[in-house]
TIVO-109641 format. One record per residue (C-alpha): residue in one letter; x, y, z. Coordinates in steps of 0.25 Angstrom, whole numbers, plus 5000, padded with zeros to 4 digits. Example, Ala and Ser with C-alpha at 12.3 -4.5 7.8 and 13.67 -1.06 7.14 Angstrom:
REM TIVO-109641
{'A'; {5049; 4982; 5031}};
{'S'; {5055; 4996; 5029}};
//
This chain:
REM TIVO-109641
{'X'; {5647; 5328; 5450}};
{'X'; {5655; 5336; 5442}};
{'X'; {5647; 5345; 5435}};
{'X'; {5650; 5362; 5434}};
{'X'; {5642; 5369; 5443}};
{'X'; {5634; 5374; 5430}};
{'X'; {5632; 5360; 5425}};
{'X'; {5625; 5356; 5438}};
{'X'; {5617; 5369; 5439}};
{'X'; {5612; 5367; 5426}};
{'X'; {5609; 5352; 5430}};
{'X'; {5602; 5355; 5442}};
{'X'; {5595; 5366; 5432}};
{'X'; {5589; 5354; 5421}};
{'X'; {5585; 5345; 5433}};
{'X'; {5577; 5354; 5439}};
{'X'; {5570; 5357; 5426}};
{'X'; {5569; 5343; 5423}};
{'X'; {5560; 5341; 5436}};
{'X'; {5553; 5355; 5434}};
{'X'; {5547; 5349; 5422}};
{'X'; {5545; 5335; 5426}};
{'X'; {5537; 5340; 5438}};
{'X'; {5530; 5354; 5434}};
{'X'; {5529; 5353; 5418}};
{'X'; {5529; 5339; 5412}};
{'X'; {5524; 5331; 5422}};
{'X'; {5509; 5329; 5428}};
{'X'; {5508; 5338; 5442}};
{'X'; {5497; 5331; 5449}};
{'X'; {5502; 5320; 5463}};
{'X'; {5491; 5310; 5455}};
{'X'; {5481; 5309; 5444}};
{'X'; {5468; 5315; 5451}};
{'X'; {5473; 5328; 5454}};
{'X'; {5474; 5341; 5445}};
{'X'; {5486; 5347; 5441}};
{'X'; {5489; 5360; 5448}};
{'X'; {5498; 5365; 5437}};
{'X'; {5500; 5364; 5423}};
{'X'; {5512; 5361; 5415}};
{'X'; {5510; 5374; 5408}};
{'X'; {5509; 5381; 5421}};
{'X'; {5521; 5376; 5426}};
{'X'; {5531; 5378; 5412}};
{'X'; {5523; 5394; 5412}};
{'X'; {5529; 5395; 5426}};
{'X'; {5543; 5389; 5424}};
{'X'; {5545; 5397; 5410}};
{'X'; {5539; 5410; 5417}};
{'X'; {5548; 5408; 5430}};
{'X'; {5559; 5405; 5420}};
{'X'; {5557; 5418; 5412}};
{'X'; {5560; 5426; 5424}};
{'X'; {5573; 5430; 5427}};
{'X'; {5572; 5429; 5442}};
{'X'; {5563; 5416; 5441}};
{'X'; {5551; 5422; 5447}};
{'X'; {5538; 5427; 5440}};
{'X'; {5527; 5435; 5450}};
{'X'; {5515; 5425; 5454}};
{'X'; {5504; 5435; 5448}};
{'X'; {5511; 5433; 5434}};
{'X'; {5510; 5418; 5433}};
{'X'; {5495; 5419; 5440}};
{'X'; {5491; 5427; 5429}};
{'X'; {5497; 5418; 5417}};
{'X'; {5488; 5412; 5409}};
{'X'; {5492; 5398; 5415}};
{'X'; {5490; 5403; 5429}};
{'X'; {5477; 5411; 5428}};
{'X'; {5467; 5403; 5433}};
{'X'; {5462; 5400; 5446}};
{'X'; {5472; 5388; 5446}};
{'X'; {5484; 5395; 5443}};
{'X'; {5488; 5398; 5460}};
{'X'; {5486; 5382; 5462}};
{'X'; {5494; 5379; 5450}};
{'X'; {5506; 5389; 5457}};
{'X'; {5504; 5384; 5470}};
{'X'; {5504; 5370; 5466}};
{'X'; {5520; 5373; 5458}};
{'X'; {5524; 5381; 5471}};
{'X'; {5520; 5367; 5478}};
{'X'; {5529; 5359; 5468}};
{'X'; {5541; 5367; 5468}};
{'X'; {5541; 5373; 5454}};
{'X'; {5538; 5387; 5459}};
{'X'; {5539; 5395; 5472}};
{'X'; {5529; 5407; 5474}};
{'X'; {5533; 5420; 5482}};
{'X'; {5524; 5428; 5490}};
{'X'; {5524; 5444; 5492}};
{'X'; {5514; 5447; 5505}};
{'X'; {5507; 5431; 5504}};
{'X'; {5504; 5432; 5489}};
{'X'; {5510; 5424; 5477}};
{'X'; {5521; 5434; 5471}};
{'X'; {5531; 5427; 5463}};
{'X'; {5533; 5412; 5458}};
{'X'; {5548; 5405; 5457}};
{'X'; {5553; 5394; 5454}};
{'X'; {5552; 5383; 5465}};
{'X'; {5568; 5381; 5467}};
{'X'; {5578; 5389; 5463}};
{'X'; {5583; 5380; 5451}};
{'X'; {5570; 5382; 5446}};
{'X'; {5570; 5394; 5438}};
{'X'; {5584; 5388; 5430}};
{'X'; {5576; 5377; 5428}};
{'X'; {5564; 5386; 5424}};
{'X'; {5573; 5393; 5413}};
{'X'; {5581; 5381; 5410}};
{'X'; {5567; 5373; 5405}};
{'X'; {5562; 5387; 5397}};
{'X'; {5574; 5384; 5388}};
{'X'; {5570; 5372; 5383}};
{'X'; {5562; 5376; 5371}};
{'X'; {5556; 5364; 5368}};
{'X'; {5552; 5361; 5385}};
{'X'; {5547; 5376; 5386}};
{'X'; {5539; 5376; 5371}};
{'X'; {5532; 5363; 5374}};
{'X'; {5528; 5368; 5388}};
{'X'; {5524; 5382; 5380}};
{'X'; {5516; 5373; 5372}};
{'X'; {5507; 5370; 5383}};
{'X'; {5504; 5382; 5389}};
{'X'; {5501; 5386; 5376}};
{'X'; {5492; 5374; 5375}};
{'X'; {5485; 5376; 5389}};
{'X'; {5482; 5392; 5385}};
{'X'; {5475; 5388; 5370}};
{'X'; {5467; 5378; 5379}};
{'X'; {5464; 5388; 5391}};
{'X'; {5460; 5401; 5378}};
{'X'; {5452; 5388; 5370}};
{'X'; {5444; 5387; 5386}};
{'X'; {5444; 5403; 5386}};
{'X'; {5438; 5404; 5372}};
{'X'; {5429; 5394; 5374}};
{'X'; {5423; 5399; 5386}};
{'X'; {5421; 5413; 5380}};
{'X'; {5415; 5407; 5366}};
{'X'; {5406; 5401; 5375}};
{'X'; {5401; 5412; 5383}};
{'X'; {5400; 5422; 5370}};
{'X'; {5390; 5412; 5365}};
{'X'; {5383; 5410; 5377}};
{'X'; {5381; 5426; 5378}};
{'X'; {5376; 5424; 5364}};
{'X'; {5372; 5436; 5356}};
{'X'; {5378; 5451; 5362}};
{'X'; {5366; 5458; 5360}};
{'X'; {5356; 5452; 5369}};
{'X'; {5365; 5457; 5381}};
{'X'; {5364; 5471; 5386}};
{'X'; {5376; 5480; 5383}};
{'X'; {5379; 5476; 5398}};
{'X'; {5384; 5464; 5396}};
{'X'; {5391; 5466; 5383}};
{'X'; {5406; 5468; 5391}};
{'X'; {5403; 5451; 5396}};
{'X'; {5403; 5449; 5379}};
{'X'; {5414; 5457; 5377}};
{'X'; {5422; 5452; 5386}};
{'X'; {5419; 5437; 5384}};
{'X'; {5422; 5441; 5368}};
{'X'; {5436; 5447; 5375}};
{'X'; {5440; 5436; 5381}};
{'X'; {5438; 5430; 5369}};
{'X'; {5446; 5437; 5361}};
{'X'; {5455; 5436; 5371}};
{'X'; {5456; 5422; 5371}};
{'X'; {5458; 5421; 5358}};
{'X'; {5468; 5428; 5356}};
{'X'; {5476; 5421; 5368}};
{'X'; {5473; 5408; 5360}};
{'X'; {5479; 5413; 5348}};
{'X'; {5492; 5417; 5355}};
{'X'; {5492; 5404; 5362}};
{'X'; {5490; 5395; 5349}};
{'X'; {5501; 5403; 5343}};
{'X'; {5512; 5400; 5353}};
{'X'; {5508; 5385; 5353}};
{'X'; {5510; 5385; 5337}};
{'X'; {5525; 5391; 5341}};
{'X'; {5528; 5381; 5352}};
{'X'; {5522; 5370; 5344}};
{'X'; {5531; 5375; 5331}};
{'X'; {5542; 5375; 5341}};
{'X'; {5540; 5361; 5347}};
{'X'; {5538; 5355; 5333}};
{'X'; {5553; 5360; 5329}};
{'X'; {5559; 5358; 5343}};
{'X'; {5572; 5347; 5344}};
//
């Protein structure tokens, strides 16, 4: 059609990521209105940008299982359910998950290609950052709620003082994870709200 070989690459580069985010990131990925979504779009932008990050376009399985996205007892369904739809391919090492890539080839140019447009990756950012304050808000509540249940410390033998300390812990832990996440949403929104 005329175009320099460059030109057309870079063409076939946008229209894949154009149809990456119209069926992994933007758009609704249930067949009809009665089923549950396998993935988020969080889960899906945390993959592209990790693949993306990596030179060779591969990041090992056990990483991603052990993100905070992933790290439930839903997150092998979720990768499966991407694997199914093309977005990524999982390699195995003696029948186990090893390593995940990109679905095609063009894929991880396309990867790269959408984590440079800062205002597409700081709005996607946004909602991971969203999704953890909810899921640590869930954590906390839930460990607020069993320190009051354990009531006051000292009716309990010195036994099951490490169960107080933990809960208190994870608390503390929580908290902690909420500020860090609170303050990267205040950056992203800054960002956002001065974006052209």
């Amino acid at each position: 059609s005329g175009e320099s070989p460059k030109s057309a690459v870079k063409h076939i580069i946008e229209q894949a990521a154009t149809e990456i985010v119209k069926a992994y990131v933007l758009e609704s990925n249930t067949t009809n209105a009665t089923d549950t979504p396998t993935w988020s779009r969080e889960q899906a932008w945390y993959l592209i940008k990790t693949i993306a990050e990596n030179k060779k376009g591969t990041v090992p399985y056990s990483h991603i299982m052990v993100s905070d996205l992933f790290n439930d007892a839903d997150g092998e369904r979720t990768l499966s359910a991407l694997e199914q739809k093309e977005l990524i391919t999982v390699s195995t090492v003696n029948g186990r998950p090893a390593t995940i890539r990109p679905g095609r080839p063009i894929y991880h140019a396309a990867f790269k290609y959408l984590t440079q447009d800062d205002i597409l990756r700081n709005r996607l950012d946004l909602g991971i950052a969203r999704e953890m304050i909810k899921r640590e808000n869930e954590k906390i509540a839930k460990y607020e709620n069993e320190l009051h249940l354990m009531g006051d410390p000292e009716k309990y033998p010195t036994t099951v003082g490490w169960r107080l300390r933990s809960v208190a812990d994870s608390l503390r832990d929580a908290n902690w994870k909420l500020k860090e996440y609170e303050s990267e949403k205040k950056r992203l929104v800054k960002f956002l709200k001065t974006a052209e």
